[in-house]
C-alpha positions as CSV (number, residue, x, y, z in Angstrom):
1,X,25.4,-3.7,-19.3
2,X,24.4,-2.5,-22.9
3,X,25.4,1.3,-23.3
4,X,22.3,4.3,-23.8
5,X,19.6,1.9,-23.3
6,X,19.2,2.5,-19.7
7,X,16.8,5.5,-18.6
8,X,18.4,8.3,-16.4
9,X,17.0,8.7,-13.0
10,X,16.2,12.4,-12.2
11,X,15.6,13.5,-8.2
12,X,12.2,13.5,-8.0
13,X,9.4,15.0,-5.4
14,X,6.7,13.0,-3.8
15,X,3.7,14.0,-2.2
16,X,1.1,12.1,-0.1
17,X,-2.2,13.1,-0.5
18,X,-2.3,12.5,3.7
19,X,0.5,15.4,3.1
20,X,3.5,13.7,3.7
21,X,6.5,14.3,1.4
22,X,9.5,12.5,0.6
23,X,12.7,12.9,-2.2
24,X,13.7,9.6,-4.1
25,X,15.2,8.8,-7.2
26,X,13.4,8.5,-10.6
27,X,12.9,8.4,-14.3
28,X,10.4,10.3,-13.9
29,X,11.2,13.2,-12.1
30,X,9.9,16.7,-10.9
31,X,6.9,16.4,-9.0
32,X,4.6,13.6,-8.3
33,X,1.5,13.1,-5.7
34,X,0.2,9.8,-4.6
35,X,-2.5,9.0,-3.0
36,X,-1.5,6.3,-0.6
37,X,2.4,6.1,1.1
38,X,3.6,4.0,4.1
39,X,3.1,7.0,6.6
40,X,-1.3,6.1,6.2
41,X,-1.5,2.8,4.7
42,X,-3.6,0.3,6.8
43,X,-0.8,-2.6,6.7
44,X,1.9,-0.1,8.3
45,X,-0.5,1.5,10.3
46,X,-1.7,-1.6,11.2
47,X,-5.2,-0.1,11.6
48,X,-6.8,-2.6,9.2
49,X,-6.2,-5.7,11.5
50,X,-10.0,-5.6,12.8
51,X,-11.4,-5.9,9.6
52,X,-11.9,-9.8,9.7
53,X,-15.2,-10.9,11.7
54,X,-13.9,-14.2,13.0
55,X,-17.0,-15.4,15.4
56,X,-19.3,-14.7,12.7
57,X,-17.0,-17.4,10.4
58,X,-17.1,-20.2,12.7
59,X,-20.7,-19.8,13.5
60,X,-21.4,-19.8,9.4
61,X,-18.9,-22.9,9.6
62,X,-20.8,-24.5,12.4
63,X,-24.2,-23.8,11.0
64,X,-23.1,-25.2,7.3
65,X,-21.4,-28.3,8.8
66,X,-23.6,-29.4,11.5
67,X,-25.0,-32.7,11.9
68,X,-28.9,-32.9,12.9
């Protein structure tokens, strides 16, 4: 690796806006708030699994597709 072009990763705070907080390692550093971690999003939560409306698909399907 090249020397001094490679940024230098600071501790770093980071806060949830659901009010979780975690420490990690960045260029950033100090403090930084987010508004979406893995504690509340949908796909870890796995709240957002009823979302799709599968019935009403097929009967669109059936409806689009059906010989008279």
């Amino acid at each position: 690796m090249k020397p001094k072009i490679h940024p230098e990763y600071k501790m770093t705070s980071f806060r949830c806006a659901c009010g979780s907080t975690w420490n990690a390692l960045s260029s950033k550093g100090g403090e930084l708030t987010v508004e979406i971690c893995s504690n509340c999003h949908p796909f870890f939560t796995g709240a957002g699994k009823n979302l799709i409306d599968t019935t009403g698909r097929i009967e669109k399907f059936k409806r689009k597709y059906s010989r008279t």
